[in-house]
C-alpha positions as a Markdown table, in Angstrom:
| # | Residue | x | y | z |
|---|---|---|---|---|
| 1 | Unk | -22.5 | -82.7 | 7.4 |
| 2 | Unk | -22.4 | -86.4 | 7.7 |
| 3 | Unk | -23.4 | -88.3 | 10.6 |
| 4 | Unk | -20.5 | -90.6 | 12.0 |
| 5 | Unk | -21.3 | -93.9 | 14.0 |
| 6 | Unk | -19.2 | -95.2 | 16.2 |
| 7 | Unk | -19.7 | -98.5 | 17.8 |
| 8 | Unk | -18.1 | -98.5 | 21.3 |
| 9 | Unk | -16.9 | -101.3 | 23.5 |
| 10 | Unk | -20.0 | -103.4 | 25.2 |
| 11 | Unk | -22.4 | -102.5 | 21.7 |
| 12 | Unk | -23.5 | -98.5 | 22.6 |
| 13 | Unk | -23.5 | -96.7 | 19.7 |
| 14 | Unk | -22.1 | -93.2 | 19.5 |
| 15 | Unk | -23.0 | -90.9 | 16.9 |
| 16 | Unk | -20.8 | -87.9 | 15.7 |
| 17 | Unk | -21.5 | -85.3 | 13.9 |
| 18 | Unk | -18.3 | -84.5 | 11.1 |
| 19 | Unk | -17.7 | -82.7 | 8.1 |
| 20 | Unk | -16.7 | -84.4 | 4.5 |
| 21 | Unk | -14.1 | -83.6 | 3.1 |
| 22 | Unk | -16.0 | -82.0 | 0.0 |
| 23 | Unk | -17.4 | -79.4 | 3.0 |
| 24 | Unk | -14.0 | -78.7 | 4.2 |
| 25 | Unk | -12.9 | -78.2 | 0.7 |
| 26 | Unk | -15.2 | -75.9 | 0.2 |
| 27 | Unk | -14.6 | -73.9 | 3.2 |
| 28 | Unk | -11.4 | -73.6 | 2.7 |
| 29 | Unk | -11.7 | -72.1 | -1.1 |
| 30 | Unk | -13.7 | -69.5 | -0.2 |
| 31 | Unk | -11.5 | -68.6 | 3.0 |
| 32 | Unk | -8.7 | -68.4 | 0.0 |
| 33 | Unk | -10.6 | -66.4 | -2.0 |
| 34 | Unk | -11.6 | -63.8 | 1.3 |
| 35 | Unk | -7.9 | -63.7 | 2.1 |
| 36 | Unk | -6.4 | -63.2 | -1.7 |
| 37 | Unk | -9.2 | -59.9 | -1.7 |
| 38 | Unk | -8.2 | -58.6 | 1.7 |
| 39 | Unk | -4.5 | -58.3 | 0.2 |
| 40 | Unk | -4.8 | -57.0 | -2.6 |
| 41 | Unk | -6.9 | -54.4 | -0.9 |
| 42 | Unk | -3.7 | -53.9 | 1.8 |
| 43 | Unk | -1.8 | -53.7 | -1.2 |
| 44 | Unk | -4.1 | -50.9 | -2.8 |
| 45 | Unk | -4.5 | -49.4 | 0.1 |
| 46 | Unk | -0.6 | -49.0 | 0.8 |
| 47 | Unk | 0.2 | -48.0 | -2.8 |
| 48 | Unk | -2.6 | -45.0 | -2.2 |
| 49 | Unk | -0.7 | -44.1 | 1.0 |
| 50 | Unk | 2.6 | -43.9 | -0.8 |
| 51 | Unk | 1.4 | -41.8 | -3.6 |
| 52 | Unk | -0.6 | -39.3 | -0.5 |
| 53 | Unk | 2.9 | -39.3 | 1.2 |
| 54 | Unk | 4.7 | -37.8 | -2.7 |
| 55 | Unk | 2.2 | -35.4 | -3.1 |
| 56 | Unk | 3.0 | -34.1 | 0.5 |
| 57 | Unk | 6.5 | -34.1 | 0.2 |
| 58 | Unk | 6.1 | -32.6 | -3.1 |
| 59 | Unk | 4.2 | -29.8 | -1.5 |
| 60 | Unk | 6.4 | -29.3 | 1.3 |
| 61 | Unk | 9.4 | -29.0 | -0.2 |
| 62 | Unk | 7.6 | -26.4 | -2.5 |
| 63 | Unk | 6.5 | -24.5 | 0.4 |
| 64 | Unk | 10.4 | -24.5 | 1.2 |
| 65 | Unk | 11.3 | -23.0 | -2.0 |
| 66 | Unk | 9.1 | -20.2 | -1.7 |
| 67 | Unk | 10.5 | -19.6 | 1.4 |
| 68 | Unk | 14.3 | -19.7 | 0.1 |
| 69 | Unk | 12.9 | -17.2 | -3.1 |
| 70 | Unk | 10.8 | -14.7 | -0.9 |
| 71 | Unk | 14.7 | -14.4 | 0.9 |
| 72 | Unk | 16.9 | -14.5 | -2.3 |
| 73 | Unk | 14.5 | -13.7 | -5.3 |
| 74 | Unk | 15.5 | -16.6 | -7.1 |
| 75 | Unk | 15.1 | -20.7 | -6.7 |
| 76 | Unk | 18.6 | -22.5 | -5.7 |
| 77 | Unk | 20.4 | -23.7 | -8.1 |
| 78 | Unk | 19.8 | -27.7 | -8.4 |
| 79 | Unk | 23.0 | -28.8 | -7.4 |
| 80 | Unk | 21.5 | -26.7 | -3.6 |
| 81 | Unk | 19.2 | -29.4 | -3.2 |
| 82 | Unk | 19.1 | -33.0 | -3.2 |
| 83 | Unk | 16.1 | -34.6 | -3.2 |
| 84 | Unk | 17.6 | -38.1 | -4.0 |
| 85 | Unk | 19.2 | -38.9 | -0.8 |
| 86 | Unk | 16.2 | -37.6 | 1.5 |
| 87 | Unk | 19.1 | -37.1 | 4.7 |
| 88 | Unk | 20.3 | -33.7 | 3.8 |
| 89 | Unk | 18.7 | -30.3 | 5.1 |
| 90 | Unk | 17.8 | -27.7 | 3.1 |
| 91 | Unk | 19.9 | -24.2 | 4.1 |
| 92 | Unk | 21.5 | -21.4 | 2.8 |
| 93 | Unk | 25.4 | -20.4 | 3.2 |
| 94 | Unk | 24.2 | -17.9 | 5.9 |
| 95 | Unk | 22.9 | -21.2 | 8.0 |
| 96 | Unk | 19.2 | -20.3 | 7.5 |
| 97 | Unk | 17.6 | -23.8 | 7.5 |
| 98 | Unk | 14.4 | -24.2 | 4.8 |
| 99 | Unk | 14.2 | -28.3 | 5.6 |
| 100 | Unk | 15.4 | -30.2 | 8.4 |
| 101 | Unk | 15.9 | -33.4 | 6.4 |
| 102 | Unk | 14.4 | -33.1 | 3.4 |
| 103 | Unk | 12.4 | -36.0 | 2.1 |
| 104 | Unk | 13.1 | -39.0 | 0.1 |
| 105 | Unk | 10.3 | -40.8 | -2.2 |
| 106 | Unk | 8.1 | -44.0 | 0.1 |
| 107 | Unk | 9.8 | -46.2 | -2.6 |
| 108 | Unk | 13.4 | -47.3 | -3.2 |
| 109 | Unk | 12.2 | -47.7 | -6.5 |
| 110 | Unk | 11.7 | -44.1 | -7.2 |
| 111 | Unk | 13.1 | -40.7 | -6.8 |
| 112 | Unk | 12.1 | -37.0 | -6.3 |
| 113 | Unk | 13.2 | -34.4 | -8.9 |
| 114 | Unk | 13.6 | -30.6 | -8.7 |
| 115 | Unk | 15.1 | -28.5 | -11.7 |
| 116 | Unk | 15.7 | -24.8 | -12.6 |
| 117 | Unk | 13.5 | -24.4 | -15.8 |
| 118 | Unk | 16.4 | -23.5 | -18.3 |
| 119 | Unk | 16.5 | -20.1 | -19.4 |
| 120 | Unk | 14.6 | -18.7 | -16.2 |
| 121 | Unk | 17.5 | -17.3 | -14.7 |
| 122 | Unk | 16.2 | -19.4 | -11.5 |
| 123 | Unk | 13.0 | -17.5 | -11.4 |
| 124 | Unk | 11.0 | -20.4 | -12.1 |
| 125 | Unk | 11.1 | -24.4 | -10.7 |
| 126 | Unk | 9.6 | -27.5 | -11.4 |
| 127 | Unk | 9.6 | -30.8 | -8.4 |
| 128 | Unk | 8.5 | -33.9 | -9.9 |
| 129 | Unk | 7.4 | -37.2 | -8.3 |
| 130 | Unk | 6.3 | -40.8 | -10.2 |
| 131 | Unk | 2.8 | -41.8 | -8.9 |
| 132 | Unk | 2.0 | -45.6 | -8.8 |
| 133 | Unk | -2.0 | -45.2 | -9.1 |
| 134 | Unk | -2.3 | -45.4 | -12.5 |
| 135 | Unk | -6.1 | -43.8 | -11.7 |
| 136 | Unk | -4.9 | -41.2 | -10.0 |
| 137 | Unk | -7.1 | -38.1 | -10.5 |
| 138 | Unk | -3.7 | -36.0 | -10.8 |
| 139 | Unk | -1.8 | -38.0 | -12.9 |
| 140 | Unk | -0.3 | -35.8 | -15.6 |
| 141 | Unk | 0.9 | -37.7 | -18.3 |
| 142 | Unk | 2.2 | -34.6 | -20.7 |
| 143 | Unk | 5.2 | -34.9 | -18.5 |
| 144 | Unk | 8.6 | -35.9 | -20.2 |
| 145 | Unk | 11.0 | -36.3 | -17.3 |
| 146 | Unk | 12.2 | -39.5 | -16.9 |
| 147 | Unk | 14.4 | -38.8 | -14.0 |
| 148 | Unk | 12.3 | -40.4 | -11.1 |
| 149 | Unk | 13.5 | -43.7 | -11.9 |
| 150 | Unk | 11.1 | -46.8 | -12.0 |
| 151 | Unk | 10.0 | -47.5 | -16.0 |
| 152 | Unk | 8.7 | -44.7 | -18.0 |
| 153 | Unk | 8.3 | -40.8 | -17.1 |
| 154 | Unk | 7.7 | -39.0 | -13.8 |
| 155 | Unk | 3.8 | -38.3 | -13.3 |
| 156 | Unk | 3.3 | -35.6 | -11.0 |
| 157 | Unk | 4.7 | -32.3 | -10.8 |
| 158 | Unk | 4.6 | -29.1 | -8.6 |
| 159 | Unk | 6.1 | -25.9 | -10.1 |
| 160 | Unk | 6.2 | -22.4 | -9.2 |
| 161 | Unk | 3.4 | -20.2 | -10.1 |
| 162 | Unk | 4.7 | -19.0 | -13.1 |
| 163 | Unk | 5.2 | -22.0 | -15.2 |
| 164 | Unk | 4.0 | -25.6 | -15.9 |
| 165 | Unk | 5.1 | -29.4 | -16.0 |
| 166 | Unk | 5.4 | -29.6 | -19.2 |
| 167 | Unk | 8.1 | -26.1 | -20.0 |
């Protein structure tokens, strides 16, 4: 801090107190550098959030399934369900309603996928969701689906009980 004099009117002499510009400088740099690591937190922070908020819907819409096979003893067909638009509900012809509005992925980038394993005669489903935390502790990159949009495959699944991600 550098001591300013200012000479006033009639000879008194007033001193000031000031910063140089080098302090200032400096100030400000490390209030950049506080700032730049409080976003990109937000932004980890956010990207987390989105991924909770796919696993949830993932499970949900699982927990709907079961509910639609403990009634028919089969999964709907895919063309029953669309996950893409996330404004339909998920009923049967008889009006029974498993989802209200069923879910559409946090990102605009991505989409939700459900499929009838072939061959299964609807016995057995797979729901599968694109994670962005590449560190993600259930990231499952076996996965070959691509249909989740963004670059590269899908990297999270729920299935039924009897089968896997990667059938």
């Amino acid at each position: 801090m550098a001591t300013l004099y200012v000479i006033m009117e009639g000879g008194a002499v007033n001193m000031k107190k000031a910063f140089t510009l080098v302090e200032l400088l400096v100030v400000m740099a490390i209030i950049g550098v506080l700032a730049s690591l409080a976003v990109g937190s937000f932004r980890t922070a956010q990207m987390r959030g989105r991924d909770a908020q796919r696993k949830s819907d993932l499970k949900q819409i699982s927990h709907a399934l079961e509910l639609f096979y403990s009634d028919y003893h089969k999964y709907p067909n895919v063309d029953e369900i669309d996950l893409i638009s996330g404004t339909d509900e998920f009923s049967d012809s008889k009006g029974t309603i498993y989802f209200k509005i069923l879910p559409k992925d946090p990102s605009s980038n991505f989409n939700y996928v459900y499929q009838v394993v072939a061959g299964s005669l609807n016995q057995k489903y797979q729901l599968f969701a694109k994670l962005e935390n590449s560190q993600d502790r259930n990231l499952d990159l076996t996965i070959t689906n691509s249909g989740c949009g963004g670059t590269g495959n899908c990297n999270f699944s729920v299935t039924s009980a009897n089968t896997n991600a990667s059938e």
